[in-house]
Each structure stands twice: as C-alpha cells, then as structure tokens.
N, C-alpha and C positions, 0 to 999 in steps of 0.2 A: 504493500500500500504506500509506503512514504520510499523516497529514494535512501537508503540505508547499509551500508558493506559495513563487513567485519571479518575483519584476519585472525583468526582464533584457534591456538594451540589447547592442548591440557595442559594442567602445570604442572611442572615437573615434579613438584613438594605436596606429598603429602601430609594434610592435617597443617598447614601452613597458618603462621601466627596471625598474619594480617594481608590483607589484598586493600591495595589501595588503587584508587581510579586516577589518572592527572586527566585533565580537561585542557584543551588549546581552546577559547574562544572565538568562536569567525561568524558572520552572520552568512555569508555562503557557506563556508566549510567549518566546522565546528570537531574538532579532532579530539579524541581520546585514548585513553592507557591503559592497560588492567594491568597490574602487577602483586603476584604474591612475594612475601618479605618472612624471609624465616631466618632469624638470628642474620647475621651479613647477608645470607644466603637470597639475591633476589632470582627472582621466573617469571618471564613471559606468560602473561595468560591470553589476552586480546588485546586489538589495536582496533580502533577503523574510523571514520568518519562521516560525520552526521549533515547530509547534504539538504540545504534549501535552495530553490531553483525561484532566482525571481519571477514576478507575474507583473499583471498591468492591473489599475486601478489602485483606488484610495486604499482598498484592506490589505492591500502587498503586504508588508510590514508586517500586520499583525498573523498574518497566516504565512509568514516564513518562520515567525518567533514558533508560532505553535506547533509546526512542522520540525524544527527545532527539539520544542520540550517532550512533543512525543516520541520521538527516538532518542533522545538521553534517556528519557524516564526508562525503555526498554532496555536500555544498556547497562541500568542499575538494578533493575528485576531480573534479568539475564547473569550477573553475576557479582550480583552481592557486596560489593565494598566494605568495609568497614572503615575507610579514612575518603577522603576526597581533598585535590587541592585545585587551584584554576591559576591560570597567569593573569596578574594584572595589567589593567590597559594601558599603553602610553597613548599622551594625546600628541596629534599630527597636525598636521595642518590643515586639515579638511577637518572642519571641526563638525559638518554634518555629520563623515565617515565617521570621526570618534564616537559622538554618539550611539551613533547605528551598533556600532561596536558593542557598545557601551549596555544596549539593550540586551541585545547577544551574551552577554557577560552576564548578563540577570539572571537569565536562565541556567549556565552555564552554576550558579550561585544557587539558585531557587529547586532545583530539583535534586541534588545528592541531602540539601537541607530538609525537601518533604520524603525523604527518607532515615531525617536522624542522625544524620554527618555532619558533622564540625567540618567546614571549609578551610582549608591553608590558604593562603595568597602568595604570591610571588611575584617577584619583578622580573622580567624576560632576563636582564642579567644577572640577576642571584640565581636562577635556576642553570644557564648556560657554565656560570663558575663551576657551579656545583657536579656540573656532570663534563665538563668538558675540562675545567680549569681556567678558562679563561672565558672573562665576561660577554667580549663582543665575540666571541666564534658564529661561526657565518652556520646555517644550513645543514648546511653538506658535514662539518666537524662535529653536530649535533648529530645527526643522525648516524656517521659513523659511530662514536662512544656510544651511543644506545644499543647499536649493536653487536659491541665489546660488552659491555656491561649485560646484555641479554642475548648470550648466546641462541645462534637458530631461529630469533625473530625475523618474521617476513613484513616486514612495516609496509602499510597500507598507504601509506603518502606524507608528504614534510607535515600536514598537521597534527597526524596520529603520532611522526618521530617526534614533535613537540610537544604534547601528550604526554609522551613516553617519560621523556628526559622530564616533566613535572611534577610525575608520579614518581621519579628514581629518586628526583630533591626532595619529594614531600617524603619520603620513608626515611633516607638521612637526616631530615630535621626530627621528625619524630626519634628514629633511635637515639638519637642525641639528647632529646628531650628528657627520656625513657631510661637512658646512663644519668643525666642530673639528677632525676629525682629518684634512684635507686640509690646514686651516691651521698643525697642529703638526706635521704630516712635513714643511711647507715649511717651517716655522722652525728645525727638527733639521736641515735641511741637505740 
C-alpha cells in the first residue's frame, strides 16, 4: 500500500540486551537502522527507507507527513526497539526547506514516542565523530564505517547508512551512560 523497502537480516545475537532504531529525517526519504547491542557486541538487524512521493494540491504536505508516520509506525511494530534516537536539523538557507524538514522531524520524534521511547538527538557531527572519527566525513566515509562496524550489512541507500551510523552513536552514548551510572552506585556504596 505505501511505497516502503527494507533490507532485513536476522540478528546475529541471540537474546540481545537492547535493539535500538536510528532515524535519518527527510520528508522525501526518511531513513532508518535497527541494530541489536549486546555488551560491545553490535548486529545488523534492518535498514531501509520510508518513501513519500510528492503530489499536487493544498493537502500535499499533510498526506506525505502521514504516509511518512504510517511506515515508521510499521517499522517499530515490525521490530521492536527498545531505545530510539533521530539527527537533529541544521537550518539552511531555504528556510521553507528547513521547515518542511522540520515537520518531517516530528514525526520522525512522535512515533518511536507513541511507542514508549525516550528519543536521543544528535547533531549530524556528533554522530559522524562518533562512528567515523571525524566530524565533517562526507557520505561515502559514513557508510563505509557502518559497514566495518556491521559486518555483512547490505545498506539500502545513504539514508538508511545514516540511520545506521545514528543508531551505532545512540548505543555508545547509552553504554556510556550505563558505565556512569554503574560506576556511581559502586562508588555511593
């Protein structure tokens, strides 16, 4: 019914501690990540991207948004997340395009939430640091490290590798989290 692909492995980990979703926000392409997290240990679960196809008239918008929420929403009944994180917007110069974006982003915010997930944010270069090493790596250096880091992924297109690479940041910020507050209940006693 809605234009909708997914590149979808088993995960390799059984009984896996946490699966987390990354979200790339686009109001045409709208990209995601599934990744289970066990101990260091990450896997490949899915990838793909959530397609809106513009249309003509006034309701354009609102029925690309929803075309939009009803394929995330399946992607989060389809497999479960337990964390979710999305990249935050930069504004450009097209301050319409930002916005538009910006809606896009709402969604991308509003539906892993009407599931009960605390949302991460990211800045396109804290997330690119984080997986690649360096902040401005273009593309092409993203999506190779995704595919270091997730051995035997067949990434579905640059917005799913961006997905990808947000869901690898959101699981290092959480274990990171996860070592602080392990290490200040042992230090309180």
């Amino acid at each position: 019914m809605f234009p909708f692909r997914a590149n979808s492995i088993k995960s390799q980990t059984k009984g896996a501690s946490m699966r987390v979703l990354g979200i790339d926000p686009g109001l045409r392409n709208l990209g995601w990540g599934v990744i289970d997290v066990t101990g260091a240990k990450l896997s490949h679960v899915a990838n793909g991207i959530c397609h809106s196809a513009p249309g003509e008239g006034e309701g354009d918008l609102a029925q690309r948004l929803l075309t939009l929420l009803t394929q995330l929403t399946e992607v989060l009944r389809t497999y479960a997340p337990d964390a979710a994180a999305v990249e935050n917007t930069f504004v450009n110069k097209d301050a319409v395009a930002t916005l538009k974006l910006g809606q896009a982003r709402g969604i991308a915010l509003l539906v892993p939430a009407q599931f009960g997930l605390t949302v991460g944010e990211y800045a396109p270069n804290a997330v690119k640091k984080c997986v690649v090493g360096v902040g401005h790596a273009d593309k092409g250096q993203v999506d190779h490290r995704v595919k270091v880091q997730l051995p035997g992924v067949k990434i579905t297109g640059p917005d799913a590798a961006d997905a990808l690479a947000i869901a690898i940041c959101h699981a290092h910020h959480l274990q990171s989290a996860g070592r602080l507050m392990a290490a200040m209940k042992k230090a309180a006693g």
